[in-house]
N, C-alpha and C positions, 0 to 999 in steps of 0.2 A: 359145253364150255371147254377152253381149251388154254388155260391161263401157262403164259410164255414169260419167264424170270426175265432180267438183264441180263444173267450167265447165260440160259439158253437162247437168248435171240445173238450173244455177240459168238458164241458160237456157230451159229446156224448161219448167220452174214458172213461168218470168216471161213465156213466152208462153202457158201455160194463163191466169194472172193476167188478160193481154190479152184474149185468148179470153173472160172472166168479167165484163171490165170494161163493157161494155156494159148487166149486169143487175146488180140491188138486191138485197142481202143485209143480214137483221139481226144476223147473227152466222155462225159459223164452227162442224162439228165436227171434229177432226182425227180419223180411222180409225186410232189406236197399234200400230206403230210407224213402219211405211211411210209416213201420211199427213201426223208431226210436221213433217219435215222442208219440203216443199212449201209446209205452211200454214203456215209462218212466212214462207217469201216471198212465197206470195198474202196474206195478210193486212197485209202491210207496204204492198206494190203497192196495195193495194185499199181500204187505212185501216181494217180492220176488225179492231177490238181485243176485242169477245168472241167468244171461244174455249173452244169446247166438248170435252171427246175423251170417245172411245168405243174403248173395249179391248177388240178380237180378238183371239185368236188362231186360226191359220187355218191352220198347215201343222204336220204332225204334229210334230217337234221344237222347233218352236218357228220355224222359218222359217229357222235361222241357217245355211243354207248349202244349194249345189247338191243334197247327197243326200238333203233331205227330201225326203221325198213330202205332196202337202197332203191333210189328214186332216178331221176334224171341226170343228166352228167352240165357240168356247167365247167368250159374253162374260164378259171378265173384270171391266171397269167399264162400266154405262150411263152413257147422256147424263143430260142434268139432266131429273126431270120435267117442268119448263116448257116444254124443245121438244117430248113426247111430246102436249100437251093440242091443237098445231094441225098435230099429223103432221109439222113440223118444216115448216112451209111459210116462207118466207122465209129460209130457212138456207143453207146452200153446204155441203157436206159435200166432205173431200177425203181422197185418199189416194195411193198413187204409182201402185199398180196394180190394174187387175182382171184377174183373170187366168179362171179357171172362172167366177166372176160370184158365187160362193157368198157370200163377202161381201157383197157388191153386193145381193145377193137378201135377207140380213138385214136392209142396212141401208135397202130396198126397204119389210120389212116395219115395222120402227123408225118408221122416219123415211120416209112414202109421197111426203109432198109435197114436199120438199127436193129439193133442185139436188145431184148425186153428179158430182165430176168428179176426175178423175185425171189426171197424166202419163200414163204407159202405159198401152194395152190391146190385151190378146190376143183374138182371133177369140169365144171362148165367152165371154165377160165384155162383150164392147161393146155388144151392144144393151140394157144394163141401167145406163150411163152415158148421164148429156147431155151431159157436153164433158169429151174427152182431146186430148191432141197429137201423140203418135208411138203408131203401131200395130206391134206387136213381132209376128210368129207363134204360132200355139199349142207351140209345141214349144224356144219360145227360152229361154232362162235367165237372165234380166236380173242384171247384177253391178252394184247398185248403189253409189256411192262409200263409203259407211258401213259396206259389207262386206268392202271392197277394202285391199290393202297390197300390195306385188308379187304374192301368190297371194292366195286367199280367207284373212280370219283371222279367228278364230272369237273371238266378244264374250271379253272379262277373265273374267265369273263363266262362262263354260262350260272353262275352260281357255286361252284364248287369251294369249299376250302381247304 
């Protein structure tokens, strides 16, 4: 387990931001739900106000805790056709994490020409990012702060309070 505060993730977004600021993007897509978060700090840091998302899902339950396992990939909403007509070249695509790369591999074939970068990645997902900032293990389990309370709490509509 690898439990990640709200200090330490808005710093680790505000140094991917860094990382990013050197290159030109026309817009943004956020990867839902893991990527909302991030690309609201890179997008502030970086001035870029359009914002695209693209809806995965990627881990068999839905992602919401240590005992999924990741299963099949389903997009649930595409990007806009307009990024589809140039491969999505001048875009920034973000998300928190790549972990197997499956994602990454989708939004590889989506979106060929775009910029993919994330906070996190693990060993089977990195070589299918251009810029992350902390490299976690294949076998970690990241607790990110949106899933954290003293123990993991599972979202309001699955039961959680």
């Amino acid at each position: 387990m690898f439990p990640v505060s709200w200090d330490q993730f808005h710093r680790d977004a505000r140094a991917l931001a860094w990382r990013l600021s050197s290159l030109s993007f026309s817009g943004m897509v956020a990867v839902t739900r893991g990527g909302l978060v991030p690309a609201a700090i890179i997008s502030r840091e970086l001035g870029l106000r359009t914002i695209e998302t693209l809806a995965v899902a990627s881990y068999g339950g839905g992602g919401d805790g240590p005992e999924q396992a990741q299963g099949g990939l389903k997009v649930l909403k595409p990007v806009a056709p307009g990024l589809l007509a140039r491969g999505g070249e001048g875009v920034l695509v973000v998300d928190d994490l790549v972990d197997t790369g499956a994602t990454a591999r989708l939004i590889r074939e989506i979106l060929p020409k775009a910029h993919l970068a994330t906070v996190y990645a693990k060993p089977a997902g990195r070589p299918l990012v251009d810029t992350f900032i902390t490299e976690v293990s294949q076998d970690t389990w990241i607790n990110f702060p949106w899933d954290l309370q003293l123990a993991f709490a599972p979202p309001i509509a699955r039961g959680g309070g």
